[in-house]
N, C-alpha and C positions, 0 to 999 in steps of 0.2 A: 465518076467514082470507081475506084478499085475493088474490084473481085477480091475480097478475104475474111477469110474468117474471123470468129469475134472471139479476143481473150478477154475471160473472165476468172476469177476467184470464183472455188462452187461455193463457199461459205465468206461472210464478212461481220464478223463479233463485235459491235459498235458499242461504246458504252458500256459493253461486261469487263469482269475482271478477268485477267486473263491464266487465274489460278481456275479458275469456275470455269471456265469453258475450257482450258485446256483437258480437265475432268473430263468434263463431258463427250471430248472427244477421244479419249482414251477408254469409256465405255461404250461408245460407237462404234467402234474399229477394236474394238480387244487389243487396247495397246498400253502396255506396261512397259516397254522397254523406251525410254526417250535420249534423242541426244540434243542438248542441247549448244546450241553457236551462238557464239558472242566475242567482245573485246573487252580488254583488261580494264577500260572505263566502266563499262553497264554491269562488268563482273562484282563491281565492290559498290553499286547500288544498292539501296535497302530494297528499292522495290523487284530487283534479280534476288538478290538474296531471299526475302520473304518469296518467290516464286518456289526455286526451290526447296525452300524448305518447307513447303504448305503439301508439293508433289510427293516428295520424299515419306511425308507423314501418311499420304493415301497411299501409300504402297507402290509409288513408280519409281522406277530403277531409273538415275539419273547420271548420264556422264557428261562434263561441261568442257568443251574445246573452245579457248577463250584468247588462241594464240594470233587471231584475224587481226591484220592493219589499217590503219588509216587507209590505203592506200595497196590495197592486196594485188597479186599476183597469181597468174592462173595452176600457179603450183600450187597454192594454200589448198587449189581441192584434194592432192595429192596428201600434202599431210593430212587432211581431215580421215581419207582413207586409211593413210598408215595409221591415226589413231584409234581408231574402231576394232582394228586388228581382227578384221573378218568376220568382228561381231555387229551384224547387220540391226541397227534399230528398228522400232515398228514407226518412230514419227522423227520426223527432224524438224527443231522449232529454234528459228532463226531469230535470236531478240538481238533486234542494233536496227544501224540505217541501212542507207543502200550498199554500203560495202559488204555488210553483214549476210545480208540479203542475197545480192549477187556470190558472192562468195560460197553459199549452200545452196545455189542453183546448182550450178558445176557441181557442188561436192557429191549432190544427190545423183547425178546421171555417171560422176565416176563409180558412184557406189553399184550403182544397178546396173550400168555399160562400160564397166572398162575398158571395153574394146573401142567405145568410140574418142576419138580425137577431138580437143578442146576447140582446135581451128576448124574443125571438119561441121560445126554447131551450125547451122542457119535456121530460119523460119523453112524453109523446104524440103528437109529432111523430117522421116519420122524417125522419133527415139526409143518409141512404145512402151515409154513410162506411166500412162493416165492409170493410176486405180490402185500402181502395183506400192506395196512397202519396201521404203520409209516414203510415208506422203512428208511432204515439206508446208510447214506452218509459219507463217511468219507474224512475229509482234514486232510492229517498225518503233523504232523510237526516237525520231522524228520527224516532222511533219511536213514530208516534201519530195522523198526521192522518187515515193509512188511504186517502188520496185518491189514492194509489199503487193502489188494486183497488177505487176506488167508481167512481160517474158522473157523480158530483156536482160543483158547484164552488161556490168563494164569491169574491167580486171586489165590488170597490167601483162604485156605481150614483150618477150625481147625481139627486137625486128633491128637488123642491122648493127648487132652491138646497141641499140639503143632503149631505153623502157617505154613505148609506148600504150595509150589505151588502146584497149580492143573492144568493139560492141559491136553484141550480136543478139543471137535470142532465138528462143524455140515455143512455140504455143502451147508445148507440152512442160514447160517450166514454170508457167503462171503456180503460186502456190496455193496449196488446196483451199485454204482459210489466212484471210489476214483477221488479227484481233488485232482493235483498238484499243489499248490501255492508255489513260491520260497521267496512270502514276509513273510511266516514264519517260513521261516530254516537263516533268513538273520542273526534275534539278536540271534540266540542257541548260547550258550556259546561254547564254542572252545570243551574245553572236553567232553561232549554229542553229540557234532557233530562227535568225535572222535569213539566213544564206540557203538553209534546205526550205524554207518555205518558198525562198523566193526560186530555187530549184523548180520546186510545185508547181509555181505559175508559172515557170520559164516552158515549161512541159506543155499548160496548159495553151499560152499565146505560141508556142511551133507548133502543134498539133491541132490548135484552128487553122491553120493554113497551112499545113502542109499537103502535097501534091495526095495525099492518099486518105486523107481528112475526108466525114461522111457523118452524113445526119445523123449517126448514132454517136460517134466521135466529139463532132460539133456540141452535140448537147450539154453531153459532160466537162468540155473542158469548159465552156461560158459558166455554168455553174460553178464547176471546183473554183477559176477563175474569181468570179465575182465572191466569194468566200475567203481566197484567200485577200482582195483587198483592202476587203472588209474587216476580217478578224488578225491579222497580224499586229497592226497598230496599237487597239486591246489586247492584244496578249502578252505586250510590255509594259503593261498596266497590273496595279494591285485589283481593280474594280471588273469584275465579270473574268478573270484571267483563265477560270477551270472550263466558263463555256466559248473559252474562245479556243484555246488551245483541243478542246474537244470538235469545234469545228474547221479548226487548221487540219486535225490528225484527220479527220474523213474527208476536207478537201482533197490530200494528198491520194488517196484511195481512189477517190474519182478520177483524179488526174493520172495515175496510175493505169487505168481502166480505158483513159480516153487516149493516151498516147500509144498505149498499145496499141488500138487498134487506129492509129492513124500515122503515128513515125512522128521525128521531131525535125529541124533540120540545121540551117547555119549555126546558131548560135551553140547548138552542143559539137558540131562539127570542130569551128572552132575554140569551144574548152577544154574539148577533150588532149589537144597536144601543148595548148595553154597551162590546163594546169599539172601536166605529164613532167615539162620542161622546168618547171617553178613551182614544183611542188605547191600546188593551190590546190584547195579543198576545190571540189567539184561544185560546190553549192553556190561559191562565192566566185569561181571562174564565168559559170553561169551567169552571176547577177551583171555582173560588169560590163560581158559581153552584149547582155542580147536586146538594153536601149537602142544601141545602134544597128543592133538587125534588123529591131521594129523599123529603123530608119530607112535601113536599104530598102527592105521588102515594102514598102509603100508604093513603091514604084510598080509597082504587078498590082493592076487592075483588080484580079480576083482577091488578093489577101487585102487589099486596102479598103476594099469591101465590107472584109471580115472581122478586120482591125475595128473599126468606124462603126461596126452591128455592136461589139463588146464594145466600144466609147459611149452609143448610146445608151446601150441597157445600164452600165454605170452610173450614167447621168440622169436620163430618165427617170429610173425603177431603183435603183441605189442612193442618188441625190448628191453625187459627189457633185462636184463643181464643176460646168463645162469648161471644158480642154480645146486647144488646136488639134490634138492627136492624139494615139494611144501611148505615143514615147511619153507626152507632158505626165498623164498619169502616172506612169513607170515612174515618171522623176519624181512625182506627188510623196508615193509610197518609201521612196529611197530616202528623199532626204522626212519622212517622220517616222521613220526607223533607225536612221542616221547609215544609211547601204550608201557607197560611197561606187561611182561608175570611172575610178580610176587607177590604173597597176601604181603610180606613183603613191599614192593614200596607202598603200599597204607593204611597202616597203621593199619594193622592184628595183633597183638601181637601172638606170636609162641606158647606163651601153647597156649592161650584159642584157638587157632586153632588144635593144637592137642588133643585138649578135645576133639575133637567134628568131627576127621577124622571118625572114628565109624558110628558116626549118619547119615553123609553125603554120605557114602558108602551105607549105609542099604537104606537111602532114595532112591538115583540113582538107585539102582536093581529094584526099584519100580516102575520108573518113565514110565509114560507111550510113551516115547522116545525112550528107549533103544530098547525094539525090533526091530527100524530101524536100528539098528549101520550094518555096514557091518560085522562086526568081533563081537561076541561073545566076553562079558567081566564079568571075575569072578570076585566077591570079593577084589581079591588081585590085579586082572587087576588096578582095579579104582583105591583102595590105594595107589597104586606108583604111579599112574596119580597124585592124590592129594598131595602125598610127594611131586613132581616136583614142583608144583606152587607154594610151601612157597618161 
C-alpha cells in the first residue's frame, strides 16, 4: 500500500438546498463577495437562476462567469482572472460538472499564485493555498465526475500543435465543500445522466485496483460502486426517480473521495486522447472504454481478486443475478440503460478512426493514468483494446 495522504472535502452538504448552506457559509467565513462559475446550459436553469437570485436578495454580491466549455482549456483560468479584474472574491462556487469544476480548480490557484505554472501543478508540490480566500465550493451537477471531492483536474493542453488532455492535481485543490442539490440533476438530459454516472463507476472499478488503491479507498469505491448499479436503472424511471438520483449525486462524492486517494488507470488513460481526438464527452469515452479494461486487467492476480469481491457483494448482498465476471454485469447495466460499448453506435466513421489508432496509442502510453493500471500495457495491449471498441 502507498505512502499518501488522504484528500478529502472539509464539508459535504447532502440533501440541503444549496441556497441554505451557501448562506450559511457566507456567515462562517464573512463572505459577501461570491463569484460564481458555470456554463451557458446551468446559466439559464431555473434552479441557477432561483440560486442567484435567493443570494442576491440576502445581500451577496454576485458576479457570474458563465463563458466555461464543454470541453475547456487551461487558458479558461486565465480569463476567469482577467474577469475579476483584481477584484479578489471571498468564495468561488463552481455549479456544473467536471468541466466546471476542474476549470475553478486552476482559476482559483491562478487567482492566489500567479506565479505558479499550470504545467508546473503535481500532487508534490505545495501551493499554500489551504484556508486562504476565495475558498472554492462546488455544487456538481451531475452525478459522476466526482471532481466535486477529488484533486484532480482535466483541461485541454496544446502539446505539438495538437489539443490534448492533461491531468494532474494538487491535495490542496480538493474544494472546501461539495453540496448536493438534486434540483440540478432533475432537467440533465437522460443521456448525460447516462455517461457521468457511468464516469462514477468507471472511477469507482480503476480505483479498486489500482496499484495505489488502500483500505480506505477500497471501501468507498465498493460502496459508491454498488449505488451506482443499483440506482442508475431507477433514475430513468418516473417511480423513486428524486431518491435515486439523490443516491447517484452522493455516489459520485464517494467515488470522488475514493479515487483521489487511489488513482485511476487504463481506461481513463485511454479516453482521455480518445475523446481529445473525437471530441467525445469524457463520460461516454469512459463508458465504452473500460468493459474491455475490466477484460484485460483479469489477467493480474490481484485485480481479479478485486473484481470478483465487488461480483460477489452484487450478487450476494445486492441480489443481482450471478455473472461469469464483473465485465457481464458492466454489460447487465449498459444494455438497461441502453449505454452502448461501441465508437461505431455513435457515429465514428471507421477510417478516420483508424487514421488515428497510432496517435491514440502513443498518447495513452503517456498519459499520466497509466502507471495506476494494475497490469502493465504495451503498445499492442492498448491497440487491440482500441480495435475492440470500433
Amino acid at each position: 500500500m502507498a505512502d499518501m495522504p488522504y484528500a478529502f472535502p472539509r464539508r459535504i452538504s447532502y440533501n440541503e438546498g444549496a441556497v441554505d448552506e451557501l448562506l450559511n457559509l457566507s456567515e462562517m467565513h464573512d463572505a459577501k463577495n461570491f463569484l460564481i462559475l458555470t456554463d451557458e446550459v446551468i446559466k439559464g436553469t431555473q434552479a441557477f437562476i432561483k440560486l442567484v437570485n435567493e443570494l442576491e436578495k440576502k445581500g451577496i454580491r454576485v458576479r457570474v462567469f458563465f463563458n466555461i466549455p464543454k470541453e475547456p482549456s487551461i487558458e479558461i483560468a486565465d480569463e476567469i482572472v482577467k474577469f475579476i479584474n483584481n477584484d479578489i472574491p471571498d468564495l468561488i462556487v463552481a455549479v456544473g460538472g467536471g468541466s466546471v469544476i476542474d476549470a475553478s480548480k486552476l482559476a482559483r490557484v491562478k487567482i492566489l499564485r500567479p506565479d505558479v505554472k499550470s504545467e508546473d501543478i503535481s500532487p508534490f508540490v505545495s501551493l499554500h493555498l489551504e484556508n486562504k480566500k476565495p475558498l472554492l465550493v462546488a455544487v456538481p451537477t451531475t452525478p459522476g465526475t466526482g471532481s466535486d471531492a477529488s484533486f484532480a483536474f482535466v483541461l485541454k493542453i496544446k502539446e505539438d500543435n495538437k489539443e490534448v488532455k492533461y491531468a494532474t492535481g494538487n491535495y490542496e485543490l480538493v474544494p472546501y465543500e461539495s453540496i448536493l442539490d438534486i434540483e440540478f440533476l432533475k432537467t440533465l438530459p437522460t443521456k448525460q445522466l447516462i455517461i457521468t454516472a457511468i464516469d462514477g463507476l468507471a472511477n469507482d472499478i480503476e480505483g479498486l485496483v489500482a496499484v495505489n488503491s488502500n483500505p480506505l479507498s477500497d471501501g468507498l469505491a465498493i460502496q459508491s460502486a454498488r449505488m451506482f448499479f443499483k440506482h442508475l436503472p431507477k433514475a430513468l424511471s418516473d417511480k423513486d426517480r428524486d431518491e435515486a438520483l439523490s443516491n447517484l449525486h452522493l455516489a459520485s462524492t464517494i467515488s470522488g473521495i475514493a479515487f483521489s486517494n487511489s488513482g485511476v488507470g487504463l481506461t481513463h488513460a485511454i479516453a482521455h486522447p480518445l475523446g481529445s481526438i473525437f471530441n467525445i464527452p469524457h463520460g461516454l469515452a469512459v463508458a465504452i472504454v473500460m468493459p474491455y479494461v475490466v477484460e484485460f486487467n483479469y489477467e493480474d492476480k490481484a485485480a481479479k481478486e478485486k473484481y470478483d469481491m465487488l461480483k460477489d457483494i452484487l450478487e450476494k448482498v445486492d441480489k443481482f443475478e450471478e455473472r461469469r465476471d464483473l465485465k457481464e454485469h458492466l454489460l447487465d447495466l449498459y444494455s438497461k440503460v441502453g449505454q452502448t460499448t461501441h465508437l461505431r453506435d455513435i457515429g465514428i466513421s471507421e477510417e478516420a478512426y483508424r487514421s488515428r489508432i497510432d496517435d491514440i496509442v502513443e498518447l495513452a502510453l503517456k498519459d499520466a493514468d497509466l502507471p495506476f493500471n494494475p497490469r502493465p500495457a504495451s503498445y499492442e495491449d492498448i491497440k487491440n483494446i482500441l480495435n475492440k471498441i470500433y
